[in-house]
Residue frames as a rotation matrix with the C-alpha (Angstrom) as fourth column:
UNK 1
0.583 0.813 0.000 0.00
0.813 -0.583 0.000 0.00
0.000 0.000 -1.000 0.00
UNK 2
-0.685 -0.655 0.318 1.44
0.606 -0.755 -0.248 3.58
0.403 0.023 0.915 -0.67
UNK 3
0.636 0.509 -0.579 0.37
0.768 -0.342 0.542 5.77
0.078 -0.790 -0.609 2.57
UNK 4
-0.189 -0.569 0.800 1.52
0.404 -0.788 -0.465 9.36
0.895 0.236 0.379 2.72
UNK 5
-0.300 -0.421 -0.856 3.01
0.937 0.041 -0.348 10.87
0.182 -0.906 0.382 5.82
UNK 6
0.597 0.011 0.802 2.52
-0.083 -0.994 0.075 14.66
0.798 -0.111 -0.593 6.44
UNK 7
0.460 -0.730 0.505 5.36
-0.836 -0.547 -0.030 15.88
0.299 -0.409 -0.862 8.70
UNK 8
0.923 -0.307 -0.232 7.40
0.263 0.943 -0.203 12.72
0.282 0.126 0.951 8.18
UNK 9
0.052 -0.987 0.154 10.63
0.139 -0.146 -0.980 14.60
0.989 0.073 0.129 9.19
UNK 10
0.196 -0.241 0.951 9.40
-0.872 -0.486 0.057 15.09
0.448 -0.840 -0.305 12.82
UNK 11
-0.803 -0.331 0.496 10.40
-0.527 0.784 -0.329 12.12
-0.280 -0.525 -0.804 15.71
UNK 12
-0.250 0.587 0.770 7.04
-0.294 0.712 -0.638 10.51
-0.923 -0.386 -0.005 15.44
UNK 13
0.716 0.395 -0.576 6.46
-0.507 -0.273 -0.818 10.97
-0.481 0.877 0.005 11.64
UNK 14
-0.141 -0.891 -0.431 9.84
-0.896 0.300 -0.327 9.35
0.421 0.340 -0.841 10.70
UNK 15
-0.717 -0.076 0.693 9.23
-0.622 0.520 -0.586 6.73
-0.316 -0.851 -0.420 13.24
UNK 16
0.284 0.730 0.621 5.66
-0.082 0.664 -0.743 5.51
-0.955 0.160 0.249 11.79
UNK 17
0.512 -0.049 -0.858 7.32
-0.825 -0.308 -0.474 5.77
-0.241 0.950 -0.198 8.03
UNK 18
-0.354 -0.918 -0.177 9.89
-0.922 0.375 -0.098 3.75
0.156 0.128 -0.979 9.14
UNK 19
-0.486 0.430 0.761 7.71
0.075 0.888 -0.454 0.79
-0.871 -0.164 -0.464 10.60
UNK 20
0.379 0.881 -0.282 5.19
-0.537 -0.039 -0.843 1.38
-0.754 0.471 0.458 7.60
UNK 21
0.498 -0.573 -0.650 7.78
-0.817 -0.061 -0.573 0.73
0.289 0.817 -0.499 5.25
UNK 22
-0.679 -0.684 0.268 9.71
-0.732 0.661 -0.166 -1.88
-0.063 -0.309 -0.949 6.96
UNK 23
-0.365 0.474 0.801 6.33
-0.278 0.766 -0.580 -4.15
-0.888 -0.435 -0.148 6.74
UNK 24
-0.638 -0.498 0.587 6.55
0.664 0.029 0.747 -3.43
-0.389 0.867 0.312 3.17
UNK 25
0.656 0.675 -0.338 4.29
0.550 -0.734 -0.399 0.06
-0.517 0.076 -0.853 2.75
UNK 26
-0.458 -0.298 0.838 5.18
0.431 -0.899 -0.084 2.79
0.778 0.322 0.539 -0.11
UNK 27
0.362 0.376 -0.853 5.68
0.829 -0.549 0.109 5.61
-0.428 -0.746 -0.510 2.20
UNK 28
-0.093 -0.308 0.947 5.38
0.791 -0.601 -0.118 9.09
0.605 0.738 0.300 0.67
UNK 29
0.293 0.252 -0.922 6.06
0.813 -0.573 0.102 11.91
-0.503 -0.780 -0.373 3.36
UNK 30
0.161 0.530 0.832 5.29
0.631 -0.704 0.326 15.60
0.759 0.473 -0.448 2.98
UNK 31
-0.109 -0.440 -0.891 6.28
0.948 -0.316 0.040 18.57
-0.299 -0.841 0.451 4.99
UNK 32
0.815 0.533 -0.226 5.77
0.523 -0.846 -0.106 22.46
-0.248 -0.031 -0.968 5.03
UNK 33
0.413 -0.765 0.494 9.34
0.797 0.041 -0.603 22.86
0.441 0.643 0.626 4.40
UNK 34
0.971 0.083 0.222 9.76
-0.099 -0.710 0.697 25.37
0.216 -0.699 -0.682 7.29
UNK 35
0.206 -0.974 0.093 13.54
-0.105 -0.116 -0.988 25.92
0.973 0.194 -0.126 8.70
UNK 36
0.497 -0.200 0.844 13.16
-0.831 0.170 0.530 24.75
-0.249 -0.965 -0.081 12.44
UNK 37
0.417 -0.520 0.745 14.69
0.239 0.854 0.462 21.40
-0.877 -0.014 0.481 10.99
UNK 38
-0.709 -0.697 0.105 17.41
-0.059 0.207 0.977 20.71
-0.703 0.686 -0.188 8.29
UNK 39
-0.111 0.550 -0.828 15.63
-0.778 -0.566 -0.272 21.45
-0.618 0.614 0.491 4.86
UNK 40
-0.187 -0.407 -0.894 17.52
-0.975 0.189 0.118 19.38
0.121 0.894 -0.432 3.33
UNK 41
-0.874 0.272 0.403 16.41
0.026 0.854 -0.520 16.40
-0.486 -0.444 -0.753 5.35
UNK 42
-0.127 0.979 0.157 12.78
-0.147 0.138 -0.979 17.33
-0.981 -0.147 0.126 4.61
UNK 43
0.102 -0.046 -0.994 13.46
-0.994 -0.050 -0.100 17.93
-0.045 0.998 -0.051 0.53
UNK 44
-0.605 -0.756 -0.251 14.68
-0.795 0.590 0.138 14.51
0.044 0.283 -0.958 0.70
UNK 45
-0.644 0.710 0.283 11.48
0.630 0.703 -0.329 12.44
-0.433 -0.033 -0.901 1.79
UNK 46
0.271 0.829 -0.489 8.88
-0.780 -0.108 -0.616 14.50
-0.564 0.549 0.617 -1.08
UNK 47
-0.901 -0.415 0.127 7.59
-0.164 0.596 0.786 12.09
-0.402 0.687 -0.605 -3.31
UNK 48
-0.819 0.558 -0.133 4.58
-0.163 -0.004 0.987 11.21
0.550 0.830 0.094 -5.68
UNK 49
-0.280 0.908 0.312 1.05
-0.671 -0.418 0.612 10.03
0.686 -0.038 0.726 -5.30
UNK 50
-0.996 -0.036 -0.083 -0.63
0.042 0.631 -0.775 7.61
0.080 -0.775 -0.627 -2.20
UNK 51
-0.410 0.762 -0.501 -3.40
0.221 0.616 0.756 5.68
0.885 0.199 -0.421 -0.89
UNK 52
0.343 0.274 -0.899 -3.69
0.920 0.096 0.380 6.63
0.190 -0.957 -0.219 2.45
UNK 53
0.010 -0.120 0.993 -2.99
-0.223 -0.968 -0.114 10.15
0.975 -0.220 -0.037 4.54
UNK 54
0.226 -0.256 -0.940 -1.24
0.928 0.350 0.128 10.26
0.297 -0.901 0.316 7.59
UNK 55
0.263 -0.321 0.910 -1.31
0.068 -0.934 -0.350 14.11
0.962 0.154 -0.224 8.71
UNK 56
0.255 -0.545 -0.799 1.51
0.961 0.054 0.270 14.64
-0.104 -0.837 0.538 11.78
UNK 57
-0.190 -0.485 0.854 2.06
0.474 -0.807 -0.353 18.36
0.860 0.338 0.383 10.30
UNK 58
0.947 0.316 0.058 2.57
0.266 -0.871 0.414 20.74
0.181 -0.377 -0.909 12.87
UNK 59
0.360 -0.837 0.413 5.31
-0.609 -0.546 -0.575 23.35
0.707 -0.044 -0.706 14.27
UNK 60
0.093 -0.602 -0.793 7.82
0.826 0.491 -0.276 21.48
0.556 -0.629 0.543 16.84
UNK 61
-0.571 -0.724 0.388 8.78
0.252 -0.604 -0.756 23.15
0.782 -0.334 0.527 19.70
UNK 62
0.423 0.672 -0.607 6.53
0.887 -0.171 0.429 23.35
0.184 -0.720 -0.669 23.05
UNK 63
-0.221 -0.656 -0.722 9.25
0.743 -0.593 0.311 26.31
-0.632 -0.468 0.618 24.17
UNK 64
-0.971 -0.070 0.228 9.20
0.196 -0.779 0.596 28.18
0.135 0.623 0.770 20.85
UNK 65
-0.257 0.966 -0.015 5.24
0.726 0.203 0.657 28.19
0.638 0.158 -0.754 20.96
UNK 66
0.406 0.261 -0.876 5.47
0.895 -0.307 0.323 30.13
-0.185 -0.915 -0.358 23.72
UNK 67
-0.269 -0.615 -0.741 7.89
0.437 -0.764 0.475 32.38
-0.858 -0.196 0.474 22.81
UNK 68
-0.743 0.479 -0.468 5.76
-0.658 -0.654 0.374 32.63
-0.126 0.585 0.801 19.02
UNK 69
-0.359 0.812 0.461 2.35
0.305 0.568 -0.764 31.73
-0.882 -0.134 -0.452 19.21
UNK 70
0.161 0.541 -0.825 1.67
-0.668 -0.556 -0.495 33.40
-0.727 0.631 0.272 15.97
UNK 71
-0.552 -0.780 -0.294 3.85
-0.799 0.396 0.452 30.72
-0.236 0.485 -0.842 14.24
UNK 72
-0.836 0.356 0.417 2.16
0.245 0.923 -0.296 27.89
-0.490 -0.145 -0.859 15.48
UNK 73
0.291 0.954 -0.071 -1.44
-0.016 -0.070 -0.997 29.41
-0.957 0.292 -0.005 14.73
UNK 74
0.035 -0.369 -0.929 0.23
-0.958 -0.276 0.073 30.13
-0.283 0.888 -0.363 10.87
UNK 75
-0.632 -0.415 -0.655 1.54
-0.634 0.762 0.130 26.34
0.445 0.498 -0.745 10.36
UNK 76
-0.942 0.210 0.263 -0.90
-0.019 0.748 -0.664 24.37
-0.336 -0.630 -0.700 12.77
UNK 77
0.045 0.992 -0.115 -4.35
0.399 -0.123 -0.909 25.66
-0.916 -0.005 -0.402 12.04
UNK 78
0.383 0.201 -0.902 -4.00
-0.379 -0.856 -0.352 28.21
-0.842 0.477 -0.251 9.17
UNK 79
-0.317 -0.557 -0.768 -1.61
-0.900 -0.080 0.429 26.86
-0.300 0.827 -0.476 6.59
UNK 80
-0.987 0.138 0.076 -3.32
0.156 0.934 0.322 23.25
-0.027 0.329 -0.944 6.80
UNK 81
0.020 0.869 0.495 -6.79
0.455 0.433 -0.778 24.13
-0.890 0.240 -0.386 6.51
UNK 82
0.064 -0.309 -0.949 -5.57
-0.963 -0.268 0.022 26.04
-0.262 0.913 -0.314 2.95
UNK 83
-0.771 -0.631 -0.091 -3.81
-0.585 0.643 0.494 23.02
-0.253 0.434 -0.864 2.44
UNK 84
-0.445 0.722 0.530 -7.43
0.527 0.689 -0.497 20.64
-0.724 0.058 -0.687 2.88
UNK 85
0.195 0.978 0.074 -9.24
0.368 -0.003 -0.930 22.94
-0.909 0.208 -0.361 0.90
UNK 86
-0.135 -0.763 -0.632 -6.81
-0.642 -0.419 0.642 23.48
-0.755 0.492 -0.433 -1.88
């Protein structure tokens, strides 16, 4: 089955890709492409079309949240309901 990830670069996202895939699952992960992690990590798991949706997207950071709540509201709430209704 080919089962797309949304925020496949964070700990838990990478984690379920990796079991999905290890049981023999096309895993296609997907990310906002944001600079709290390594870009170049996230560029590196896009890929094509899937059968399934797994959405883990959000901002990281319990600390930063605090210090910008505007962020979070931007990438948590705002930038993914665009994204659904796109």
């Amino acid at each position: 089955m080919k089962i797309l990830v949304i925020g496949t670069p964070s700990f838990i996202g990478f984690h379920l890709a990796k079991k999905l895939f290890e049981r023999g699952d096309e895993i296609v992960g997907l990310d906002n492409i944001n600079d709290y992690y390594d870009v170049n990590l996230k560029y590196a798991r896009l890929a094509e079309p899937f059968d399934v949706v797994v959405n883990l997207a959000a901002q990281a950071g319990m600390h930063y949240s605090i210090e910008n709540p505007h962020a979070y509201i931007e990438s948590n709430v705002i930038s993914m309901n665009k994204r659904v209704v796109a």
